[in-house]
C-alpha positions in Angstrom: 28.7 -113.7 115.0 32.1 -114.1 116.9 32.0 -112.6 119.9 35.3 -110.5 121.1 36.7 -109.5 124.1 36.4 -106.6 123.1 32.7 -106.0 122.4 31.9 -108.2 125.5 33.6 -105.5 127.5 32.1 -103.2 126.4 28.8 -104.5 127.1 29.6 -105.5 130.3 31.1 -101.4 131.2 27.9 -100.6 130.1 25.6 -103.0 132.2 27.1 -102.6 135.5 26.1 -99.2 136.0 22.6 -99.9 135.6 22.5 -103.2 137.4 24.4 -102.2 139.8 26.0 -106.2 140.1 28.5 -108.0 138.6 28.7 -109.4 135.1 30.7 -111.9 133.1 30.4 -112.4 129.5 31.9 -115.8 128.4 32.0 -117.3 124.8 31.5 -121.1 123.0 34.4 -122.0 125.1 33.1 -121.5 128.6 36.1 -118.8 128.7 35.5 -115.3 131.0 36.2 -112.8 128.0 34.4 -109.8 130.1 34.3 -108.9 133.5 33.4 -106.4 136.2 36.1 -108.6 138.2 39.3 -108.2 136.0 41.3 -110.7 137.6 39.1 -113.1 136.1 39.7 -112.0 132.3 40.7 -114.9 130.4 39.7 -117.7 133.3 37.7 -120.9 132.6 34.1 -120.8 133.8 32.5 -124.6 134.4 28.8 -123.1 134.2 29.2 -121.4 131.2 30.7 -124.4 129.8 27.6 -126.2 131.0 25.4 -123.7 129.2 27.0 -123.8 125.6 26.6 -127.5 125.8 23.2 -127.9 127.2 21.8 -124.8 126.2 20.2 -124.4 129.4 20.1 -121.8 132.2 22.8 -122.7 135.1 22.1 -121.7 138.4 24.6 -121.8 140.9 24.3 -121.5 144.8 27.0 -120.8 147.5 26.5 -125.1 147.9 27.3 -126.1 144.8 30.7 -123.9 143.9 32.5 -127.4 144.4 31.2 -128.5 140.9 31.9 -125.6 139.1 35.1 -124.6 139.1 36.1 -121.0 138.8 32.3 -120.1 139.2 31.1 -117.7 142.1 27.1 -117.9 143.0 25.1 -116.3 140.7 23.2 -116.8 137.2 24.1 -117.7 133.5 22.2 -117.4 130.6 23.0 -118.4 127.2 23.4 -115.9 124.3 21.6 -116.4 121.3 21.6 -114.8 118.0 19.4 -116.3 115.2 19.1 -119.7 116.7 22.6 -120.3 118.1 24.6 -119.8 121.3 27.3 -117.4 120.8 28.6 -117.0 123.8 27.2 -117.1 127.9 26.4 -113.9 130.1 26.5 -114.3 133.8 25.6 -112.1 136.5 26.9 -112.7 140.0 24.5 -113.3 143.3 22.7 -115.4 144.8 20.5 -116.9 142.3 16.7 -116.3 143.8 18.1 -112.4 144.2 19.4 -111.7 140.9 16.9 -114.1 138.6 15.4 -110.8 137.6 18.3 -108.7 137.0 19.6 -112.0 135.2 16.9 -112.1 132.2 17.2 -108.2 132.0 20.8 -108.3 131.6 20.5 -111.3 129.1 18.0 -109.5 127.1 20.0 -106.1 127.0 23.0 -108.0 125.8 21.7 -110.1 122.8 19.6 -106.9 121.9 23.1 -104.9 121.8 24.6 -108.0 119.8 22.0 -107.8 117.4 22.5 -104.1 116.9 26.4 -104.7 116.3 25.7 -107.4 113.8 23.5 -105.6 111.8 25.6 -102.5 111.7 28.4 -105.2 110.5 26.3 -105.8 108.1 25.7 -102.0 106.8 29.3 -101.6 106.9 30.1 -104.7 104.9 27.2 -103.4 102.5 28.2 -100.2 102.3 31.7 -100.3 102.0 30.8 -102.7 98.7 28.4 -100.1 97.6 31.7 -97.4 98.3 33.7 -99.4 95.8 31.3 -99.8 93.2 30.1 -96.1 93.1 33.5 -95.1 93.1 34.7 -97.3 89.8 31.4 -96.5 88.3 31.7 -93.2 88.5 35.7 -92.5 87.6 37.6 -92.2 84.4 38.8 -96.2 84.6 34.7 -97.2 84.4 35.0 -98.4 80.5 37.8 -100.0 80.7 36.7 -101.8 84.2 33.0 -102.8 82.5 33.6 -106.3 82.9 34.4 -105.7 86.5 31.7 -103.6 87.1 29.0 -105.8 85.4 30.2 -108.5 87.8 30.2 -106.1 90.8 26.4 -104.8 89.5 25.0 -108.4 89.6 26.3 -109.4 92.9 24.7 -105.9 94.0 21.6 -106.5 92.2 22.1 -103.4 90.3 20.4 -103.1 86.8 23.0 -100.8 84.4 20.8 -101.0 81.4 18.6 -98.3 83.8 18.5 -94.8 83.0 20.2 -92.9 86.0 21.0 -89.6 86.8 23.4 -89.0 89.5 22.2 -86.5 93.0 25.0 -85.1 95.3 24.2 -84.5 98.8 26.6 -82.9 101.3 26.3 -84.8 104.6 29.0 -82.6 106.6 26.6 -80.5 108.6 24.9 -84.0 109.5 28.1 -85.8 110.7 29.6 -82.8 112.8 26.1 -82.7 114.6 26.8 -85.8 115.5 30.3 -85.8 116.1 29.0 -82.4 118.4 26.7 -84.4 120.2 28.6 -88.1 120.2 32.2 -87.5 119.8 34.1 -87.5 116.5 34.3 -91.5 116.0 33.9 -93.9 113.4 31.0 -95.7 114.7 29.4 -92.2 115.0 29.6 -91.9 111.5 28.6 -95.5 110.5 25.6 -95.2 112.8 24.6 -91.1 111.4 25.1 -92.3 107.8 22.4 -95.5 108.3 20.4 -93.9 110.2 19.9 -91.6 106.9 20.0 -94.9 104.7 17.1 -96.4 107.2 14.9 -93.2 106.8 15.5 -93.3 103.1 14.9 -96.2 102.1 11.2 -96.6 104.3 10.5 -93.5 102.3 8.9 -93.1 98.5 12.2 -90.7 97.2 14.5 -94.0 96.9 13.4 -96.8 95.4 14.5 -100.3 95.4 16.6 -99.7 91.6 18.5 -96.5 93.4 21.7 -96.7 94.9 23.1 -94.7 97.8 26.9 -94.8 98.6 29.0 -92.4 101.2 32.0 -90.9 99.6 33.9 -89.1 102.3 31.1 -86.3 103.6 28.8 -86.6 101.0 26.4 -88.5 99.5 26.2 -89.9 96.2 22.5 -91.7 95.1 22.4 -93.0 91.6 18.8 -92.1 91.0 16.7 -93.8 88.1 14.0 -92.4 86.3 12.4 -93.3 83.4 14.1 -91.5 80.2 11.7 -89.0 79.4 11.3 -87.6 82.8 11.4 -84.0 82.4 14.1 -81.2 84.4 10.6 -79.8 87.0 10.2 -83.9 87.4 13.7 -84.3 88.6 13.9 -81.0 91.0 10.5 -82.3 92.6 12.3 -85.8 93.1 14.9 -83.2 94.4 12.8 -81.4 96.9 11.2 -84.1 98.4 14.3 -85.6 99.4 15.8 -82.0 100.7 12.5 -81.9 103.0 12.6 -85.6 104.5 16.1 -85.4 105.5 15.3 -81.6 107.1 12.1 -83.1 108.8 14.4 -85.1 111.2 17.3 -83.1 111.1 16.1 -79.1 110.8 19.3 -77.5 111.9 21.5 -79.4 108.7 20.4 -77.3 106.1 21.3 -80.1 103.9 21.8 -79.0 100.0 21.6 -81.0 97.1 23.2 -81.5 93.4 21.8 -82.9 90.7 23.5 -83.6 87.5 21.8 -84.8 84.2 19.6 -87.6 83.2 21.5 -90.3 81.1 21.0 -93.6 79.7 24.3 -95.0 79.8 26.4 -96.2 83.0 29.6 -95.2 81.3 27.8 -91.4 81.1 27.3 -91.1 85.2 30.6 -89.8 85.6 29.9 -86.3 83.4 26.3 -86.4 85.5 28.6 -86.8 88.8 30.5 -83.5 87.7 27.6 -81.9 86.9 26.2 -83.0 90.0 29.2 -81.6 91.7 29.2 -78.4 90.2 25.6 -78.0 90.7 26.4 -78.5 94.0 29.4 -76.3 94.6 28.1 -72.9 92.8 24.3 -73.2 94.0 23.3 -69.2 95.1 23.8 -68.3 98.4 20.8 -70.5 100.9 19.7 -72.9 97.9 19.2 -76.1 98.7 18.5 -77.9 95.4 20.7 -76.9 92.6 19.8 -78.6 89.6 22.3 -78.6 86.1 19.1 -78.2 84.1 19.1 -74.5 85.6 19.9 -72.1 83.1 22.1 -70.4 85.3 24.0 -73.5 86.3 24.5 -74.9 82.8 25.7 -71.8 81.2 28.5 -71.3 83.9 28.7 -75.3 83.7 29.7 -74.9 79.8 32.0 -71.5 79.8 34.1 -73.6 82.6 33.8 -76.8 80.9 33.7 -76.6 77.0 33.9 -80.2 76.9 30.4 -80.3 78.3 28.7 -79.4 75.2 29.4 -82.7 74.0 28.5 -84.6 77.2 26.1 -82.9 79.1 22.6 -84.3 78.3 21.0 -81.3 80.0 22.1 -79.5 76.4 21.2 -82.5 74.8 18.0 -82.6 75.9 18.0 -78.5 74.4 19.9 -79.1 71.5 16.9 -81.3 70.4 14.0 -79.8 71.5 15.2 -76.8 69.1 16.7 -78.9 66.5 13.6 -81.5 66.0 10.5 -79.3 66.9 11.3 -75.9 66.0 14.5 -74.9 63.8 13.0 -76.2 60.6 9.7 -74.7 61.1 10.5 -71.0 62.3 13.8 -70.6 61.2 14.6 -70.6 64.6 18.6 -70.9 64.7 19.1 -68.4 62.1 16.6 -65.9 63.9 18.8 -66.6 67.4 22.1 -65.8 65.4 20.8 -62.5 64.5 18.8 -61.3 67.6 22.5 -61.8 69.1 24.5 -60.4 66.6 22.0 -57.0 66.8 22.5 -57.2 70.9 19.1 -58.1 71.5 17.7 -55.8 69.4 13.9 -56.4 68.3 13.3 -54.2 65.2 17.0 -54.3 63.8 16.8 -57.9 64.0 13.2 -58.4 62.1 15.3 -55.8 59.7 18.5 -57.7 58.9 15.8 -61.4 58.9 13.2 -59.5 56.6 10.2 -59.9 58.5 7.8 -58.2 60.7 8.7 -57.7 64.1 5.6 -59.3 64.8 6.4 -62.8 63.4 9.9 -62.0 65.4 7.9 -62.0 68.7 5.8 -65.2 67.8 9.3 -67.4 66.9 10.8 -66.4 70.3 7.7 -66.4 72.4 7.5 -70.3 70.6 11.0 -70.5 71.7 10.3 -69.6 75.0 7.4 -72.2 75.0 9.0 -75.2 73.9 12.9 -74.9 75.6 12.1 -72.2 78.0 15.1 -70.4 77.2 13.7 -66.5 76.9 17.7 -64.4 75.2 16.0 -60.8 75.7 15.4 -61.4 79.4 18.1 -63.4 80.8 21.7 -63.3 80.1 22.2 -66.6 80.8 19.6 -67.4 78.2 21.1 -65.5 76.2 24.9 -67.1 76.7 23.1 -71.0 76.3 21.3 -69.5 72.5 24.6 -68.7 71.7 26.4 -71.8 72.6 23.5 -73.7 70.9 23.0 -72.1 68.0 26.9 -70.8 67.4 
């Protein structure tokens, strides 16, 4: 880690307060790069030159300024972060009265260095992860496949996995922050992996998942194996609602979740879904899920295209294609239950059977797609965009 003027500074505004003593920060050079004594920015400082070379404490008394130009009395430690002097932190006194305050002050200061370097580190990490979710998931993704197959392995990122894509919007999260903090970036960086941190020691994300910050939300590229089912995915869904609340009750975090797919080029219709999900979940939900019959009919009446590349109707489209059209007649008998508005006994009339085998094919229905036409108009609207 290089250590600036800047952060030294800062760490050195920080310290006094407490310490109640002067303290200079030098680096590799033996140069004063933070002060509580300003005129002595940018001066050369013979102990701390000492240090860096030897690696050893340097303790110097009233007696011995003579050898140590632009030194005062006082203690110097060296900094070291994973084995290797970055810079020098002094603290000004005589040495057998600030020997204490010395080691404290050294210890504070390489514990705020390794914080700094390991949020470097979560914004170098993150910022990759921005880029990557955002080609993944936007229109250039085929096009850019050799790109992102090289961004996936430097990332470790299987896209043979199936994914589904979960929306979260962080806003609430950040502006308690910003409330509490101050509206800065480092606010942000710190809120957003402080969420990552808690996360990823939990059970809801898994090594194979992916978690990227897209202005004031967050996007997780969940996988789960391909036959997980729609109740599977909200659980996944709740779980992760109630560990974010558990630390942060007042957010009222909300969640979208888009379809299940098996192909990384097909994220970018779960991200809409996700999206949409997200942004026309009833008033106080907090998981909104495109496999909701509710949400995917208003999904496909705004977006026709869906029908084709939604895998939430997929996933319906089959269920009463492969297990039940060919056995009950079932797309024909949904064609005219509509056509007679719902209608029980006309439509038995116009199928020629009794209403009784009527009431067995939809309660069948019902059983294997969960989609019930004389109860819910949305049912009703997703029968008739399924079976035409």
């Amino acid at each position: 880690m290089i250590l600036t003027s800047q952060l030294a500074q800062q760490i050195v505004d920080n310290i006094m307060p407490i310490v109640h003593q002067n303290v200079n920060i030098m680096n590799d050079a033996g140069i004063i790069i933070g002060s509580g004594q300003k005129h002595r920015l940018g001066t050369f400082h013979k102990g701390a030159k000492d240090v860096i070379d030897n690696g050893a404490v340097v303790e110097i008394f009233p007696e011995d300024l003579a050898r140590y130009p632009g030194s005062l009395p006082g203690l110097n430690w060296p900094i070291v972060l994973g084995e290797q002097t970055v810079g020098v932190v002094g603290v000004t006194g005589h040495p057998d009265a600030v020997r204490n305050t010395a080691e404290l002050v050294k210890m504070v200061t390489e514990l705020i260095l390794e914080r700094e370097t390991l949020m470097g580190e979560f914004r170098s990490q993150s910022h990759l992860h921005e880029q990557f979710a955002t080609l993944l998931l936007s229109e250039h993704a085929a096009a850019s496949y050799p790109q992102l197959e090289a961004r996936a392995k430097m990332l470790k990122f299987d896209l043979t996995l199936p994914r589904l894509v979960a929306v979260a919007n962080v806003r609430p999260l950040l502006e308690s922050a910003y409330h509490h903090y101050g509206s800065f970036d480092l606010v942000s960086a710190r809120t957003q992996e402080s969420l990552l941190q808690r996360l990823r020691s939990s059970e809801v994300i898994a090594p194979a998942d992916m978690i990227a910050f897209l202005e004031n939300r967050m996007i997780i590229l969940k996988h789960f194996p391909a036959a997980t089912d729609a109740k599977a995915v909200s659980a996944w869904g709740a779980a992760f609602v109630r560990l974010i609340d558990a630390d942060n009750p007042a957010a009222s975090l909300r969640l979208g979740l888009g379809s299940l797919v098996s192909s990384p080029l097909k994220l970018r219709d779960s991200c809409q879904e996700a999206l949409f999900a997200l942004d026309n979940a009833r008033g106080g939900q907090a998981i909104a899920s495109i496999y909701e019959f509710g949400l995917l009919a208003s999904y496909l009446l705004r977006s026709p295209r869906g029908l084709g590349t939604c895998n939430a109707v997929k996933d319906l489209q089959e269920k009463l294609t492969a297990r039940i059209d060919a056995k009950y007649d079932m797309r024909n008998t949904v064609r005219h239950l509509l056509d007679n508005n719902l209608n029980l006994t006309l439509t038995a009339q116009a199928l020629f059977i009794h209403r009784n085998t009527l009431v067995f094919r939809l309660k069948k229905l019902e059983q294997l797609t969960g989609l019930k036409p004389g109860h819910d108009i949305n049912h009703a609207i997703l029968c008739k965009i399924l079976c035409g």
